[in-house]
DSSP file (Angstrom, degrees, kcal/mol; ACC not computed):
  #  RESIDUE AA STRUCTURE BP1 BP2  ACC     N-H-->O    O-->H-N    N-H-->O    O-->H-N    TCO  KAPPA ALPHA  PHI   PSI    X-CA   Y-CA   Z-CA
    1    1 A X              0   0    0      0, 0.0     2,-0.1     0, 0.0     0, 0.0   0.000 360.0 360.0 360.0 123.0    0.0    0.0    0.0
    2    2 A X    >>  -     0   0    0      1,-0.1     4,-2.0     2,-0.0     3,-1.2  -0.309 360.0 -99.5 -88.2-176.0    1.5    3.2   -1.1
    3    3 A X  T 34 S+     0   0    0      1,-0.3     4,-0.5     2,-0.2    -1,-0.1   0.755 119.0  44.7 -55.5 -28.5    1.3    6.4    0.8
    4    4 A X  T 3> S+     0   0    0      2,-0.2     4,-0.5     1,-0.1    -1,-0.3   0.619 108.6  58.5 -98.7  11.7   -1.5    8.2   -1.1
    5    5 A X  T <4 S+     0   0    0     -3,-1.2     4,-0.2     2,-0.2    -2,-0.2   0.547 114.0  48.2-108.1 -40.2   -3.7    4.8   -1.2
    6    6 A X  T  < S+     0   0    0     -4,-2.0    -2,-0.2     1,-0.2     4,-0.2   0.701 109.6  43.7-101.1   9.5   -3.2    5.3    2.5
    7    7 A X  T  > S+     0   0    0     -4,-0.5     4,-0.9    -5,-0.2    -1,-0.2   0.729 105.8  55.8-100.7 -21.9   -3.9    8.4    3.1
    8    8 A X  T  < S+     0   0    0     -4,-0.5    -2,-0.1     1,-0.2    -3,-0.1  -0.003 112.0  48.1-115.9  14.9   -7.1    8.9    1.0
    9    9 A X  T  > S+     0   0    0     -4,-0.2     4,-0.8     3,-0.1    -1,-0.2   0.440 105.4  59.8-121.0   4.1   -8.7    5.9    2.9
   10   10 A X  H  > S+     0   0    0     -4,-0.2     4,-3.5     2,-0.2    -2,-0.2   0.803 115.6  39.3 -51.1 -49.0   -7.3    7.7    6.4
   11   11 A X  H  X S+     0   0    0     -4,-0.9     4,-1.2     2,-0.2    -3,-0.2   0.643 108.2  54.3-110.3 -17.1   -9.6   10.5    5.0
   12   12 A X  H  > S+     0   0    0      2,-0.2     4,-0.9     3,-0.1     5,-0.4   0.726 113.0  49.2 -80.7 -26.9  -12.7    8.5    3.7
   13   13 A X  H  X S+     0   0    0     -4,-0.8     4,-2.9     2,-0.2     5,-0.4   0.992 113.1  45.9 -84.3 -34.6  -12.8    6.9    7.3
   14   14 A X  H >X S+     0   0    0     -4,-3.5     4,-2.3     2,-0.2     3,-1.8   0.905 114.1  48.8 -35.1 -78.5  -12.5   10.5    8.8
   15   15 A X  H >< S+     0   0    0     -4,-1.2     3,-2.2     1,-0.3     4,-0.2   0.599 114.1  42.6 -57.0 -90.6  -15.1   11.4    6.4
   16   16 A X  H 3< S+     0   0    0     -4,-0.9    -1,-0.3     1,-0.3    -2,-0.2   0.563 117.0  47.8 -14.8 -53.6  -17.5    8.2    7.4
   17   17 A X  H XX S+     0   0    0     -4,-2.9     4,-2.2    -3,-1.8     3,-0.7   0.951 111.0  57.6 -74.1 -42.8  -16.7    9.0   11.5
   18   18 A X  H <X S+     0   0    0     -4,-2.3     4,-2.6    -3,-2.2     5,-0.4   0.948 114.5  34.3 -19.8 -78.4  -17.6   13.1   10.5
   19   19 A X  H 34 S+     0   0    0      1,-0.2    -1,-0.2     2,-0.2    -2,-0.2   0.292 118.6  46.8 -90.2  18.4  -21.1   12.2    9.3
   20   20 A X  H <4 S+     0   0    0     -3,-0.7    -1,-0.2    -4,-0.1    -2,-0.2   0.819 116.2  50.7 -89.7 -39.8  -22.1    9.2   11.7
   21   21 A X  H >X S+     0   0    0     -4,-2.2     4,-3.2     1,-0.3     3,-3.2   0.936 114.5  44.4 -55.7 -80.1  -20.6   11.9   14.6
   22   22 A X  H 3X S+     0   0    0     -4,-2.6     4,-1.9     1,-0.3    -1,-0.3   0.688 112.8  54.3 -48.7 -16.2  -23.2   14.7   12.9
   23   23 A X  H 3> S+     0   0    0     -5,-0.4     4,-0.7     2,-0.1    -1,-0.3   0.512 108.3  41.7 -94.9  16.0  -25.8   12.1   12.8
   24   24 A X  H X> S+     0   0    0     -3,-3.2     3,-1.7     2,-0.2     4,-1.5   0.657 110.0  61.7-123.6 -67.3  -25.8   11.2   16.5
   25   25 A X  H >< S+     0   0    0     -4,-3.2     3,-0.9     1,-0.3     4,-0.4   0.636 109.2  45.9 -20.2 -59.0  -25.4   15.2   17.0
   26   26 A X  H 3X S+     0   0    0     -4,-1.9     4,-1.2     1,-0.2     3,-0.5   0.825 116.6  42.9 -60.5 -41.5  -29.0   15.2   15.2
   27   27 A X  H <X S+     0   0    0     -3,-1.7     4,-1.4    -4,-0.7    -1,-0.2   0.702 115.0  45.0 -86.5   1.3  -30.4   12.5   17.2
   28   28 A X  H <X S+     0   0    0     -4,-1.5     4,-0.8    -3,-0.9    -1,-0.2   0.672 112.9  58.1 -95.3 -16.3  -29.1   13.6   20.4
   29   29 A X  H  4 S+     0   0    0     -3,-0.5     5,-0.3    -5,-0.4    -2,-0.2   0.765 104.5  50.2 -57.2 -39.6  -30.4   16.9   19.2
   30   30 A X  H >X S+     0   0    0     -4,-1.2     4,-2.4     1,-0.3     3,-2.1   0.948 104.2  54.8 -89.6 -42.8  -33.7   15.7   18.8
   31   31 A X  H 3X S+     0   0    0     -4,-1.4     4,-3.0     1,-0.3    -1,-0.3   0.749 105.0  52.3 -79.6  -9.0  -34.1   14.0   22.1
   32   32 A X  H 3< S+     0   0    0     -4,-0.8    -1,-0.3     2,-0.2    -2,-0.2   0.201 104.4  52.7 -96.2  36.0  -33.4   16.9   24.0
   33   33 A X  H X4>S+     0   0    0     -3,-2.1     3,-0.6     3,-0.1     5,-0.6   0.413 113.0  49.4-121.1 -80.1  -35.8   18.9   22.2
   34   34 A X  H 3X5S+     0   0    0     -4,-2.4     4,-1.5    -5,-0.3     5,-0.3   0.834 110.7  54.0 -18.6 -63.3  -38.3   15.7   23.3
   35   35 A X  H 3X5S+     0   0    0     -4,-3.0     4,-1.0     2,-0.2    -1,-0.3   0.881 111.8  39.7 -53.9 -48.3  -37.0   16.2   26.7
   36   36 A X  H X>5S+     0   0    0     -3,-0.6     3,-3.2     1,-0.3     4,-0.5   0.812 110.6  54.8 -63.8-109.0  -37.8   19.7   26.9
   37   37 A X  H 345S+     0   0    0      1,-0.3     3,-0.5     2,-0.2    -1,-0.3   0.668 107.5  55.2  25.9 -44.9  -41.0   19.5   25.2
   38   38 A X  H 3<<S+     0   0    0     -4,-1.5    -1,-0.3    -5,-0.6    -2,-0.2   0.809 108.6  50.4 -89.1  -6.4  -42.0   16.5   28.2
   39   39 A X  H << S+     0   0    0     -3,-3.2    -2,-0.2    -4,-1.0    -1,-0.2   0.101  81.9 136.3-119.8  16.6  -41.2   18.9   31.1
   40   40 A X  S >< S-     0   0    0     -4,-0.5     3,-1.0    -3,-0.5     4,-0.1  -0.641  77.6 -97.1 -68.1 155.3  -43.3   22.0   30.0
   41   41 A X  T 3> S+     0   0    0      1,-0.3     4,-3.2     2,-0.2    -1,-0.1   0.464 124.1  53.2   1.3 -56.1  -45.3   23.9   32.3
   42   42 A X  H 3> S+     0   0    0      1,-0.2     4,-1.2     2,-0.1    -1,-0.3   0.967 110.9  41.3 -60.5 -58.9  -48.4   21.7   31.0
   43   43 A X  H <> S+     0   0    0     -3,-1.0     4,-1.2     2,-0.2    -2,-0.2   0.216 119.3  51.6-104.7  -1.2  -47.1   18.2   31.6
   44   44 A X  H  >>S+     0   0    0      2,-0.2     4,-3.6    -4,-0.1     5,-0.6   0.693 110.3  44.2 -89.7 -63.6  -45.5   19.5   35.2
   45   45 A X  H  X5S+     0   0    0     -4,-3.2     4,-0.7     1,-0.2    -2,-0.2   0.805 113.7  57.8 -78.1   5.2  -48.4   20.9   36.4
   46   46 A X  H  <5S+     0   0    0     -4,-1.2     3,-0.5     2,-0.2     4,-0.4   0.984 107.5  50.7 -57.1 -67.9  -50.2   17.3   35.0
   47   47 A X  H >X5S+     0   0    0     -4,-1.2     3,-6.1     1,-0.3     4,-1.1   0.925 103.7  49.6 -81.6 -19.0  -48.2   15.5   36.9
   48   48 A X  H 3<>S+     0   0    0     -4,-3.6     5,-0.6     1,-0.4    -1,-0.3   0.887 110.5  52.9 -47.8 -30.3  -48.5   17.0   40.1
   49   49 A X  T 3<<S+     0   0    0     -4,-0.7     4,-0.4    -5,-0.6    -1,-0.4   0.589 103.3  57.9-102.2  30.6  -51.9   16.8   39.9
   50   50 A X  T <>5S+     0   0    0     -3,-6.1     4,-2.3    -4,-0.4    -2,-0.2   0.775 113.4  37.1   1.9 -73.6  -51.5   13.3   39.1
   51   51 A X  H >X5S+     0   0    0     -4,-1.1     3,-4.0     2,-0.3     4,-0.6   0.812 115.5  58.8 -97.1-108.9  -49.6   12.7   42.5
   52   52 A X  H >>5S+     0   0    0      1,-0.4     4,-2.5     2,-0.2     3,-0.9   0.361 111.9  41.1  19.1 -79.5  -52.1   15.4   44.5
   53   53 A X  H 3><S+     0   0    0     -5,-0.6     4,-1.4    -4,-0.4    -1,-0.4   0.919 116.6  44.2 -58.9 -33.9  -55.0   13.4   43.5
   54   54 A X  H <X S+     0   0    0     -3,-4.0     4,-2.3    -4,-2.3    -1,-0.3   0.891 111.4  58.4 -73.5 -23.8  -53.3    9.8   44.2
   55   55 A X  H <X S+     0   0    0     -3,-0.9     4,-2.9    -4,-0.6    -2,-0.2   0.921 112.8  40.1 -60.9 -54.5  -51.9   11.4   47.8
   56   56 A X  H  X S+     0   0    0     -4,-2.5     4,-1.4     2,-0.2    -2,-0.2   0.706 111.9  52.9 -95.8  -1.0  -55.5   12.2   48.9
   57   57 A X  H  X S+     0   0    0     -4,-1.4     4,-1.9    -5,-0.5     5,-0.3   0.905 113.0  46.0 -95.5 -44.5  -57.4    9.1   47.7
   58   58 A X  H  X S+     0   0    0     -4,-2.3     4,-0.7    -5,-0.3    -2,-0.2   0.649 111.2  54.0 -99.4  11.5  -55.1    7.1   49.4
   59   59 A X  H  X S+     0   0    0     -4,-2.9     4,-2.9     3,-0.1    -1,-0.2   0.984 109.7  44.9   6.8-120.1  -55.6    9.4   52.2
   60   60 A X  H  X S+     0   0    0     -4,-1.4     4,-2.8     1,-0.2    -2,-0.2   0.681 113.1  53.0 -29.1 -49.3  -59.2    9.0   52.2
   61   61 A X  H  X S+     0   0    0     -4,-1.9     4,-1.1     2,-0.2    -1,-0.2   0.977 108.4  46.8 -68.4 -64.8  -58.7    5.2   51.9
   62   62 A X  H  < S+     0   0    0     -4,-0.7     4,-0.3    -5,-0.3    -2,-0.2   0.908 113.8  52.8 -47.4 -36.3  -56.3    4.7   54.9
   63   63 A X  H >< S+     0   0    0     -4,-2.9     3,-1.7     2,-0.2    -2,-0.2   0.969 110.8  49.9 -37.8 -66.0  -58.8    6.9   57.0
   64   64 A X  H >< S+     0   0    0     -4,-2.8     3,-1.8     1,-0.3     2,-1.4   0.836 113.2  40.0 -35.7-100.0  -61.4    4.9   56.0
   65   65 A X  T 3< S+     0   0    0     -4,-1.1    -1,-0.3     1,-0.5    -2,-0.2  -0.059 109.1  55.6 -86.4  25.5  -60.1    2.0   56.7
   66   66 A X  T <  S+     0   0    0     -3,-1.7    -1,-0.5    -2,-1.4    -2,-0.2   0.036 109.4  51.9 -93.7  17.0  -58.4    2.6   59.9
   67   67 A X  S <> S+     0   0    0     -3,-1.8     4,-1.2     2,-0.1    -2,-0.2   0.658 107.4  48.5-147.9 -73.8  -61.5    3.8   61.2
   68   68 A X  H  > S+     0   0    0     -4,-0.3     4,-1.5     1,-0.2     5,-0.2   0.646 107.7  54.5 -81.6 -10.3  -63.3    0.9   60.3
   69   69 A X  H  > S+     0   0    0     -5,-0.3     4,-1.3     1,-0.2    -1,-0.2   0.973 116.3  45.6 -82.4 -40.1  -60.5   -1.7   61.9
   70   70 A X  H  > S+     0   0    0      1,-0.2     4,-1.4     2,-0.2    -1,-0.2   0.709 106.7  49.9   1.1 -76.8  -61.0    0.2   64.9
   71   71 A X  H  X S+     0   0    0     -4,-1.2     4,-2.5     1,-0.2     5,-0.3   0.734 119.4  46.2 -75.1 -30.0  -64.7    0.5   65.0
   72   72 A X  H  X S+     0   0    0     -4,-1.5     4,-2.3    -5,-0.2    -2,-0.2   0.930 109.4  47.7 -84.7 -22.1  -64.5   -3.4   64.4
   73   73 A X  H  < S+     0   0    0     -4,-1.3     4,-0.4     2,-0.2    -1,-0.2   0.905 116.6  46.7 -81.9 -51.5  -61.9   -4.3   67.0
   74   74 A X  H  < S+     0   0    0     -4,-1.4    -2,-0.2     2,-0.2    -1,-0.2   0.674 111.3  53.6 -53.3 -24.8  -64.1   -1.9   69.7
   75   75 A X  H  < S+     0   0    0     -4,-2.5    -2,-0.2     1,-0.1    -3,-0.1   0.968 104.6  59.2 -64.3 -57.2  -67.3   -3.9   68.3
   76   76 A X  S  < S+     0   0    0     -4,-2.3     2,-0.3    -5,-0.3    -2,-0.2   0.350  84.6  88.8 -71.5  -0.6  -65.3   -7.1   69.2
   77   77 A X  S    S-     0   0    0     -4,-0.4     2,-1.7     1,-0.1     3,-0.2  -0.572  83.8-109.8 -87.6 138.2  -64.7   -6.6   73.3
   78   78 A X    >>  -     0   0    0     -2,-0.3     3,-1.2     1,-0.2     4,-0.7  -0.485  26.3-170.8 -51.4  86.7  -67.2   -7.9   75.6
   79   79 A X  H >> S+     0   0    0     -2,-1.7     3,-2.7     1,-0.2     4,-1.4   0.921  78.6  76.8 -43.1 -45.4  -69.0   -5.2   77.2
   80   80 A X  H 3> S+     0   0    0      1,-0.3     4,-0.6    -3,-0.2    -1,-0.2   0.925  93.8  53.9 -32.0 -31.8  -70.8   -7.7   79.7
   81   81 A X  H <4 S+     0   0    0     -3,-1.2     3,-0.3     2,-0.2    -1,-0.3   0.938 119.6  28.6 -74.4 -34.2  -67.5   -7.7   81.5
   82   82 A X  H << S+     0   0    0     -3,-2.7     2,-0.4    -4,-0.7    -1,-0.2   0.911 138.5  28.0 -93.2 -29.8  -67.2   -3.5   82.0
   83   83 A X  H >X  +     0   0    0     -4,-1.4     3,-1.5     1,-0.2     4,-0.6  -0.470  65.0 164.8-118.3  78.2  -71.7   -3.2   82.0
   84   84 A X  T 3< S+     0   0    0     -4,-0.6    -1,-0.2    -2,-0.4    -3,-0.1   0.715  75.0  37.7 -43.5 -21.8  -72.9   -6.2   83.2
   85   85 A X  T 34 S+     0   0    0      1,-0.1    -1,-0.3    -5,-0.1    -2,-0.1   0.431 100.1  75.9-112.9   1.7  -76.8   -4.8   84.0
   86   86 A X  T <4 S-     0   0    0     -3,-1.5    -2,-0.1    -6,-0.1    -1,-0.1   0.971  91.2-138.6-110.9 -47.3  -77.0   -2.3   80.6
   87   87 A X    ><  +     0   0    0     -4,-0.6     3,-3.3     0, 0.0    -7,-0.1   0.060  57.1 141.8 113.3  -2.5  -77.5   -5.8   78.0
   88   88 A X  T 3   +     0   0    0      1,-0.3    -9,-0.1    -5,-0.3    -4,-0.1   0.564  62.1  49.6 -50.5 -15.3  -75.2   -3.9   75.7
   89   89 A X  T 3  S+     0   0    0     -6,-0.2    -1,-0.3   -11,-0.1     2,-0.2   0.219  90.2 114.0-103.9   5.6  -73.2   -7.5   74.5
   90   90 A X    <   -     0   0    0     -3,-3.3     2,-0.1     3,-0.0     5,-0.1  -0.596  64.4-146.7 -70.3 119.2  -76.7   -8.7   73.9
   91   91 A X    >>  -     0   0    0     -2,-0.2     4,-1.0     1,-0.2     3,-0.5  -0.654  33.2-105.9 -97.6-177.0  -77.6   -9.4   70.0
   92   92 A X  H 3> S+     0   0    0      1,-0.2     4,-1.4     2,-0.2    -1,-0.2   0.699 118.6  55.2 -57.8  -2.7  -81.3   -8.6   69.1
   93   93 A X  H 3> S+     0   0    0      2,-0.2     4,-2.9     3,-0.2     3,-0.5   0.911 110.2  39.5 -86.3 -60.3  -82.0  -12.2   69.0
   94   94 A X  H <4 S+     0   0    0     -3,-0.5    -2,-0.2     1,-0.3    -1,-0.1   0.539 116.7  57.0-102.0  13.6  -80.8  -13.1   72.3
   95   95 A X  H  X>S+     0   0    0     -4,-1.0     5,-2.4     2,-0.2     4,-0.6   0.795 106.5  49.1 -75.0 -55.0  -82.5   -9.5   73.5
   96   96 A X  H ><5S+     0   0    0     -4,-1.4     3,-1.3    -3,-0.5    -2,-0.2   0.903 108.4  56.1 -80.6 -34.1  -85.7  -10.6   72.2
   97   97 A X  T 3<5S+     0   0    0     -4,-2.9    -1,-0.2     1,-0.3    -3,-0.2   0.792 105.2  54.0 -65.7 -25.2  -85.3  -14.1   74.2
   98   98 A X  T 345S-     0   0    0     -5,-0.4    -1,-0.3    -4,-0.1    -2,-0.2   0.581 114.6-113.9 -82.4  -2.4  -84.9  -12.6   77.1
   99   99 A X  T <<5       0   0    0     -3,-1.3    -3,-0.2    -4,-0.6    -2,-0.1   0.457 360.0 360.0  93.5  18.3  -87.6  -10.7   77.1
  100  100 A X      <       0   0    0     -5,-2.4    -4,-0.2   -13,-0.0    -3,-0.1   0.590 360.0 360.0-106.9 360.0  -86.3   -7.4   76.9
């Protein structure tokens, strides 16, 4: 291989590494014009009120249902044992058999 045989493919693979270089510019170009474009003003204040709304339904939900494990755990203690005379552990069934 003489010298200009090697030089003029020295400078078609520059060439080649140039324009793959300038094509990755463009596509690296392009996704941070995407990127910008997903983080406008709109699509920010989307998501937050995304996360807003999912923050107070599950809230709402835990309230709920700490509430209700509560109320059921307070159903589930004997009363006879603190008001013996009041009938209060009494269900209507065994209300109505007693005559009361």
């Amino acid at each position: 291989m003489d010298n200009a045989t090697a030089i003029s493919t020295i400078e078609a693979v520059t060439e080649a590494v140039a324009e793959a270089d300038d094509a990755t510019e463009t596509t690296t170009n392009n996704h941070e014009e995407d990127r910008l474009k997903f983080y406008s003003p709109l699509a920010i204040l989307m998501y937050v009120n995304i996360i807003a709304y999912w923050a107070v339904t599950m809230g709402i939900w835990f309230t709920l249902w700490f509430k209700d494990r509560r109320s059921r755990r307070e159903s589930s203690v004997d009363d006879s044992a603190v008001l013996p005379n009041r009938g209060m552990s009494r269900t209507p069934k065994q209300a109505v058999a007693d005559g009361l």
